[in-house]
VEXDREN-2710 file (C-alpha; in Angstrom, 1 decimal):
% VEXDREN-2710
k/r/px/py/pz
1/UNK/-31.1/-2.9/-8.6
2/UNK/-30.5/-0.3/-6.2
3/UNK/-30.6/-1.4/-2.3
4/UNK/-34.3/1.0/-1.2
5/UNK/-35.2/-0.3/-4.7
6/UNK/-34.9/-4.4/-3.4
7/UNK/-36.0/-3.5/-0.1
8/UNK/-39.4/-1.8/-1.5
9/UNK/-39.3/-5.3/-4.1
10/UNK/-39.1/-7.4/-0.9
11/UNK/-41.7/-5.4/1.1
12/UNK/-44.5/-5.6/-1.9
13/UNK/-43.6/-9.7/-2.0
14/UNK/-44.4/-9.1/2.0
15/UNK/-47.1/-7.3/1.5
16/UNK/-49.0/-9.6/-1.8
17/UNK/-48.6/-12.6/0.1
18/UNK/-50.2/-10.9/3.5
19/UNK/-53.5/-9.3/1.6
20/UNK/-53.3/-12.9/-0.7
21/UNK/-53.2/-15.6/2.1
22/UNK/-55.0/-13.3/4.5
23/UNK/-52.5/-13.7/7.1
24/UNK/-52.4/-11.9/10.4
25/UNK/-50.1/-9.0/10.5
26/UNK/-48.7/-10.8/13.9
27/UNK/-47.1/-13.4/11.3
28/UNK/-45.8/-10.4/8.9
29/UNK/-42.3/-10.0/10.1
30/UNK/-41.8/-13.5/9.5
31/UNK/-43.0/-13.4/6.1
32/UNK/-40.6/-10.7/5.7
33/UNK/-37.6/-12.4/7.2
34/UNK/-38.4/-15.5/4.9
35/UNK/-38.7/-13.2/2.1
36/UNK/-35.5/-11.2/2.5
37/UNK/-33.3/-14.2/3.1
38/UNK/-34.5/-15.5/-0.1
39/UNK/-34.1/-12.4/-2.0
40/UNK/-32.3/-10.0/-0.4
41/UNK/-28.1/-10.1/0.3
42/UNK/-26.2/-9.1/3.6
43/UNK/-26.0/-5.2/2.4
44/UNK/-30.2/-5.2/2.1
45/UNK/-30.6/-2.0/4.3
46/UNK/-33.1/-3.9/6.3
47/UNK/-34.4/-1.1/8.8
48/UNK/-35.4/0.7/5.9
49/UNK/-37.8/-2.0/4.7
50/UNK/-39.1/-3.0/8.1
51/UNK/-39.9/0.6/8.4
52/UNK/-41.5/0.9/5.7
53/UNK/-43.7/-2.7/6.2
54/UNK/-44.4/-1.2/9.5
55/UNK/-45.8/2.5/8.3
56/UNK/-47.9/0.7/5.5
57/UNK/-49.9/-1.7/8.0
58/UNK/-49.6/0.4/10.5
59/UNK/-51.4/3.7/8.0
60/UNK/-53.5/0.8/6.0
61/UNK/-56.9/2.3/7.0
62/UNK/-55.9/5.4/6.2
63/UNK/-53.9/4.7/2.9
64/UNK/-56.7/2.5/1.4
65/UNK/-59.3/5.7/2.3
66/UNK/-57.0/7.9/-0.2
67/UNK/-57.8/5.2/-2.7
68/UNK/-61.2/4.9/-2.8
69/UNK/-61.1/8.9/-3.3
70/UNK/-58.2/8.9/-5.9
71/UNK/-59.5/6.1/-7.7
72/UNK/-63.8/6.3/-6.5
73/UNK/-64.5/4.2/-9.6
74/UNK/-62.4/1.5/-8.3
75/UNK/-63.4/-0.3/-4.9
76/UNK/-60.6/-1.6/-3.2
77/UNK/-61.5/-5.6/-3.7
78/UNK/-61.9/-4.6/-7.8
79/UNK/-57.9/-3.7/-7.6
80/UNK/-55.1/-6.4/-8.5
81/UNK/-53.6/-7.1/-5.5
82/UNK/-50.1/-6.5/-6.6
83/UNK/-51.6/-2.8/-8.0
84/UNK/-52.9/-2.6/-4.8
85/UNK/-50.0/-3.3/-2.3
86/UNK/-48.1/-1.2/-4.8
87/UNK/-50.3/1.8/-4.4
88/UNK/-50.3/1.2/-0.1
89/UNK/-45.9/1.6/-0.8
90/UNK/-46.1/4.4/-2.7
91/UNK/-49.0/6.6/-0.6
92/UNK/-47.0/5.5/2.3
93/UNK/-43.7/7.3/1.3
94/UNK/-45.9/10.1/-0.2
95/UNK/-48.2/11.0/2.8
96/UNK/-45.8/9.7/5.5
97/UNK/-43.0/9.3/5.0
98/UNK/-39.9/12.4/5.6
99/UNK/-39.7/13.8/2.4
100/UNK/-35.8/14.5/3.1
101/UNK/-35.1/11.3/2.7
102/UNK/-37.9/10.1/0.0
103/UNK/-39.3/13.5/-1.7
104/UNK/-42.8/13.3/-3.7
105/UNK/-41.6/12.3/-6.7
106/UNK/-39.0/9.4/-5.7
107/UNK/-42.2/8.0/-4.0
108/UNK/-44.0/7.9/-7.4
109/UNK/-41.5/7.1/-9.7
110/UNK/-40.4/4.2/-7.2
111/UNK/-44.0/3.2/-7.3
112/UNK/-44.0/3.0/-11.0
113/UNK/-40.7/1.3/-11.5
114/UNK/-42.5/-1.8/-8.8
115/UNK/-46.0/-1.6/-11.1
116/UNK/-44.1/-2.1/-14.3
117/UNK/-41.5/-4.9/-12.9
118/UNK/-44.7/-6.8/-11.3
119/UNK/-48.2/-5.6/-12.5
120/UNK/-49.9/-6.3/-15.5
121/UNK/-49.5/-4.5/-18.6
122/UNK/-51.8/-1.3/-17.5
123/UNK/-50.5/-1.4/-13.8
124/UNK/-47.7/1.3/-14.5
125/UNK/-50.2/3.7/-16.0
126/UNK/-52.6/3.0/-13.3
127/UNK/-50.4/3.7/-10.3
128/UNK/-49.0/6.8/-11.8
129/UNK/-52.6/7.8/-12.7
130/UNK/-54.1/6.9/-9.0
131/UNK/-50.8/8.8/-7.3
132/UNK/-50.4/12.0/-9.5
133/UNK/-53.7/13.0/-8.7
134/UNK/-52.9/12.2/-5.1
135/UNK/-49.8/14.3/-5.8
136/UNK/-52.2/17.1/-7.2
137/UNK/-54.5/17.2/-4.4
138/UNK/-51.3/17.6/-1.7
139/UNK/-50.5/20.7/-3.9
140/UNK/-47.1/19.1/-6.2
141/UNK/-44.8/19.4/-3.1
142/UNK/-41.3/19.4/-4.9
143/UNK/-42.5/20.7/-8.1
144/UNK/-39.9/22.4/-10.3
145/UNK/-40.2/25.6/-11.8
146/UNK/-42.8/24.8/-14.5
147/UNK/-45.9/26.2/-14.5
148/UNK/-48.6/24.0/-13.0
149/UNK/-50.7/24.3/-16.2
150/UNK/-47.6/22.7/-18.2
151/UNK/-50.2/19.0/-19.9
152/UNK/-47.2/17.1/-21.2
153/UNK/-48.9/16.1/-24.5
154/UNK/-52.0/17.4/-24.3
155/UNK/-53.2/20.9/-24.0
156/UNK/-54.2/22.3/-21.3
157/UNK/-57.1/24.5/-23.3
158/UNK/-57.7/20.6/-24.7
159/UNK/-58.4/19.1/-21.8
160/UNK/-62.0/18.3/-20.5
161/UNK/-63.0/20.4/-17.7
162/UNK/-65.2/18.9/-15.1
163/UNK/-67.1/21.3/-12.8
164/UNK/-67.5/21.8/-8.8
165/UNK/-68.9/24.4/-6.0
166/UNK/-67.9/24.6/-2.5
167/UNK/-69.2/27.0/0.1
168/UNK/-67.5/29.0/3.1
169/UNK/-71.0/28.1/4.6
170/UNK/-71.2/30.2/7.8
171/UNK/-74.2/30.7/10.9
172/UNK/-74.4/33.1/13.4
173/UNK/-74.9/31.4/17.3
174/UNK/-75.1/33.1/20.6
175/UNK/-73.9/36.1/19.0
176/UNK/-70.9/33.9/17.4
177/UNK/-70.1/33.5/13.6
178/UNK/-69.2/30.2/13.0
179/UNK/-67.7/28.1/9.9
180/UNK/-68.9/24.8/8.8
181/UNK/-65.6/22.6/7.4
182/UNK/-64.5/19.4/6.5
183/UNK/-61.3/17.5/7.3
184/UNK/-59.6/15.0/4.9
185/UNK/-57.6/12.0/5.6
186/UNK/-54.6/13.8/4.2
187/UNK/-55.0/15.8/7.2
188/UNK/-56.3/19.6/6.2
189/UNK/-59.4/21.6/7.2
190/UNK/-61.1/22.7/4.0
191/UNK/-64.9/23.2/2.4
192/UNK/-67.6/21.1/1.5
193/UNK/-67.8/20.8/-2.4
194/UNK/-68.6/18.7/-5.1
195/UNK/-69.3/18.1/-8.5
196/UNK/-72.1/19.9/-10.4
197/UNK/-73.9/18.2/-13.3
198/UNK/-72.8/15.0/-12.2
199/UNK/-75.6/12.7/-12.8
200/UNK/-78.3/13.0/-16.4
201/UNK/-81.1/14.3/-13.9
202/UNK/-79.1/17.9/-12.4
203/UNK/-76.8/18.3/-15.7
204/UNK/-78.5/21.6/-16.7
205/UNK/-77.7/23.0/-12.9
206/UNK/-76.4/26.1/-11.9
207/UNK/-73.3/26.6/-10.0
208/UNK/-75.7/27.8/-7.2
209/UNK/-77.7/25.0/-7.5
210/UNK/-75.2/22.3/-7.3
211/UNK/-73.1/23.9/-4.5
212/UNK/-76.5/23.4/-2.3
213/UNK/-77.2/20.1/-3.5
214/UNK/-73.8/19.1/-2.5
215/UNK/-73.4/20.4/0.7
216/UNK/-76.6/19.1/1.7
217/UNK/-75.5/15.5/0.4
218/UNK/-72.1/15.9/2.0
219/UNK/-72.9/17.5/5.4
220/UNK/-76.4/17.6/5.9
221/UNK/-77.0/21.3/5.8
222/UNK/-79.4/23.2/3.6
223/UNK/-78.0/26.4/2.3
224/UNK/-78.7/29.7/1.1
225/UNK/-75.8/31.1/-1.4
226/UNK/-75.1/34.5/-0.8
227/UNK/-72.3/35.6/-3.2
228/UNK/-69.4/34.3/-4.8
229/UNK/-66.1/34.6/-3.3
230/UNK/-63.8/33.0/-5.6
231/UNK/-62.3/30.2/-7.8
232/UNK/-59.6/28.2/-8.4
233/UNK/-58.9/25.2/-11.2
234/UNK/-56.5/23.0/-11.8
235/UNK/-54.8/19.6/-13.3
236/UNK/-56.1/16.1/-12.2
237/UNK/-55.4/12.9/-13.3
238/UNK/-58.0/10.0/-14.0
239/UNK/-56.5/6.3/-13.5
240/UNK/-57.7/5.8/-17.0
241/UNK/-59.3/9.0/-18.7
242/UNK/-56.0/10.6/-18.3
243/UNK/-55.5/14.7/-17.3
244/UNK/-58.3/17.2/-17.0
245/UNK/-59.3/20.2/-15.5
246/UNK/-61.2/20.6/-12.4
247/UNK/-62.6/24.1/-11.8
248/UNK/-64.2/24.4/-8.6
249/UNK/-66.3/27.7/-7.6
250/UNK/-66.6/29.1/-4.1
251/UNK/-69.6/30.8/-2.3
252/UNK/-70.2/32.6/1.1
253/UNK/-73.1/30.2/2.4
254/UNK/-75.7/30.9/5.3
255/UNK/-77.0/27.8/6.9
256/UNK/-78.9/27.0/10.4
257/UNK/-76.6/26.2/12.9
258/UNK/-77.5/22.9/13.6
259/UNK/-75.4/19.5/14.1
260/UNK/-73.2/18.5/10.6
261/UNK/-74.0/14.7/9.8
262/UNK/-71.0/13.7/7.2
263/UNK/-72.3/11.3/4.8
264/UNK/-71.1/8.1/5.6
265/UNK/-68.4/6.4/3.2
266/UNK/-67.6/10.0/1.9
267/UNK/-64.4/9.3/0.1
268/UNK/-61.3/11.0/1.9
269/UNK/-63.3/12.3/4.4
270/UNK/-63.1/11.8/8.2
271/UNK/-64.6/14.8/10.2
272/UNK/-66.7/17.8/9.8
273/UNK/-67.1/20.8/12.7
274/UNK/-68.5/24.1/13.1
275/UNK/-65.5/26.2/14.2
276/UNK/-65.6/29.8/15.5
277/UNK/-64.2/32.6/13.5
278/UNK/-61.0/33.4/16.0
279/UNK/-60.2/29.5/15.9
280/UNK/-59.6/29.1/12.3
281/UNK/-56.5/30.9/12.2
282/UNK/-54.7/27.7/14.2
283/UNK/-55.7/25.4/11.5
284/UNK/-54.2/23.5/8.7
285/UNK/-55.8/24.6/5.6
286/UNK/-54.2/24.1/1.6
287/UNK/-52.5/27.2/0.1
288/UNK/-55.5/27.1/-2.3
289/UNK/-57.8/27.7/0.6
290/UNK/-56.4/30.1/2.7
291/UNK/-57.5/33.3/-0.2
292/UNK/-61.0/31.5/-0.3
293/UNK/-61.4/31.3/3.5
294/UNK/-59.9/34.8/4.2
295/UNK/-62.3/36.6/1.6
296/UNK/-65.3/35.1/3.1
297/UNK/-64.0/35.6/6.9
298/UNK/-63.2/39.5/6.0
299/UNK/-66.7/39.6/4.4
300/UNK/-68.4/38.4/7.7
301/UNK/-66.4/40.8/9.7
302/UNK/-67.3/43.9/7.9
303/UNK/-71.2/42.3/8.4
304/UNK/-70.6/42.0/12.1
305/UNK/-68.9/46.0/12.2
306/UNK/-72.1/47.2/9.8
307/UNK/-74.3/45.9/12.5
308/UNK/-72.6/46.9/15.6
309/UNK/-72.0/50.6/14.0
END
C-alpha cells in the first residue's frame, strides 16, 4: 500500500469513527494520532494526512452540500457512513485540493480504491457514480484527448436523455440592464435552470414552459421567454441509473426587477444576485456558459443601441 494511499486509509478510520461516535472535532487529532500509531509506520507522510483531516472538516458544510446535489436522491443520513466519509476524502481532493499534486482523476480513483477496500459490495460503484458526475459538472479537468461523448460501454445515441431550460433572465432598472444569476457551492456564477417534465402533472411541457416554472421555483421570478439563445448537452452519471444525457436549453428571459428569493435547501446552491451588464465580465462563469451569456449580453446591447438610435 502506497504511503498517501495509508494516510487517506488512516484519515477515513479518523473520519468513520468521528461521524460514528459523534465526537467533537476538538478530540479529532487525537483520534488521529491513536489511529496512525496503530496503523501507520514511522515513514507515514503524516502532514499529508493531517492536511487532508483538516480540509475535510474544515470544507464539511460545503462538501456534504455537493452531495445532496450529486446524489439528490440520497439524503446524507440515508448514506453508509464509511460511503459517506469516503465521498467527503474524495470531493475534498477534487474541489480543494492543488491539483499539481492530486489531479481529478487520482482524487477519484483514490476514492474508489478506499470504497472497494471498506464499503459494501455497491460502495465502489456508488462513489465513482456520485464523483464522476461531480467530475462532469466541474467540466473533466485533466481529461485526455477523447472526445467527451466517448460512453464506455454504452452508446452515447443509447443513452436516456433527460431534459432542462435555463434563462439569461434579464430587467432593465434606472436605465440599467441587469442579469439575474445563481452561484454554486463549486464556486461559479451561472443561470437558473432545471428539469422539464419532471413530475406526471407538467410531462407534456414545453421547453418554454418549464424554463418559467423553474425559474420561478428556483428564484422567485416570473418570466416572459423571449427567444432562444442556445444549447448545450452532455454526459452525467446517476449513483445507480448509470450515464445519460442532459440537454439543457437556454432563453433570453424578461422579468421585473424585483428582489431574487433562492429556494431554500436548493441543492448546490448558495446565492443568487442581479448583476449589471459591465460587472459580469469579472466573474467566474463555466466554459459552457460563457457562449450562452455573451449571445444574450450582445442581444441586449444591440436592444439598448436600437433604442438610443
Amino acid at each position: 500500500m502506497t504511503n498517501r494511499h495509508l494516510a487517506r486509509s488512516i484519515v477515513l478510520q479518523t473520519l468513520f469513527e468521528w461521524d460514528t461516535a459523534h465526537a467533537k472535532e476538538a478530540d479529532v487529532a487525537g483520534i488521529l494520532a491513536r489511529n496512525a500509531a496503530e496503523f501507520g509506520g514511522e515513514d507515514m507522510d503524516r502532514s499529508f494526512m493531517e492536511g487532508l483531516l483538516d480540509g475535510v472538516l474544515a470544507k464539511r458544510a460545503d462538501i456534504d452540500l455537493v452531495i445532496s446535489k450529486a446524489a439528490p436522491e440520497w439524503p446524507l443520513e440515508r448514506i453508509a457512513p464509511v460511503d459517506r466519509n469516503i465521498l467527503r476524502i474524495g470531493l475534498y481532493e477534487l474541489l480543494f485540493a492543488d491539483r499539481a499534486q492530486v489531479p481529478a482523476k487520482v482524487a477519484i480513483n483514490e476514492a474508489i480504491e478506499l470504497a472497494k477496500t471498506f464499503g459494501g459490495e455497491s460502495s465502489g460503484r456508488f462513489v465513482n457514480g456520485v464523483l464522476g458526475a461531480v467530475y462532469k459538472e466541474l467540466g473533466e479537468p485533466g481529461k485526455d484527448e477523447q472526445g467527451e461523448k466517448k460512453s464506455g460501454k454504452v452508446r452515447y445515441e443509447d443513452m436516456p436523455v433527460q431534459r432542462l431550460g435555463g434563462a439569461v433572465v434579464y430587467s432593465k432598472h434606472e436605465g440599467q440592464y441587469y442579469l439575474a444569476l445563481v452561484h454554486d457551492v463549486f464556486g461559479h456564477w451561472t443561470l437558473s435552470k432545471g428539469k422539464i417534465g419532471d413530475a406526471p402533472e407538467v410531462a407534456n411541457e414545453t421547453d418554454e414552459e418549464g424554463t418559467a416554472r423553474k425559474v420561478k421555483e428556483e428564484i422567485g421570478l416570473g418570466i416572459v421567454i423571449e427567444e432562444k439563445v442556445g444549447e448545450n448537452e452532455y454526459v452525467a452519471s446517476h449513483p445507480e441509473k448509470g450515464k445519460y444525457r442532459k440537454h439543457v436549453v437556454y432563453f433570453l428571459a424578461r422579468a421585473d426587477f424585483e428582489p431574487l428569493v433562492l429556494q431554500q435547501g436548493k441543492g448546490g446552491l448558495d446565492d443568487a444576485k442581479w448583476f449589471r451588464l459591465q460587472d459580469i465580465i469579472d466573474l467566474n462563469f463555466y466554459d459552457d456558459m460563457l457562449p450562452i451569456v455573451t449571445v444574450a449580453v450582445q442581444k441586449l446591447l444591440d436592444l439598448a443601441s436600437r433604442k438610443h438610435a
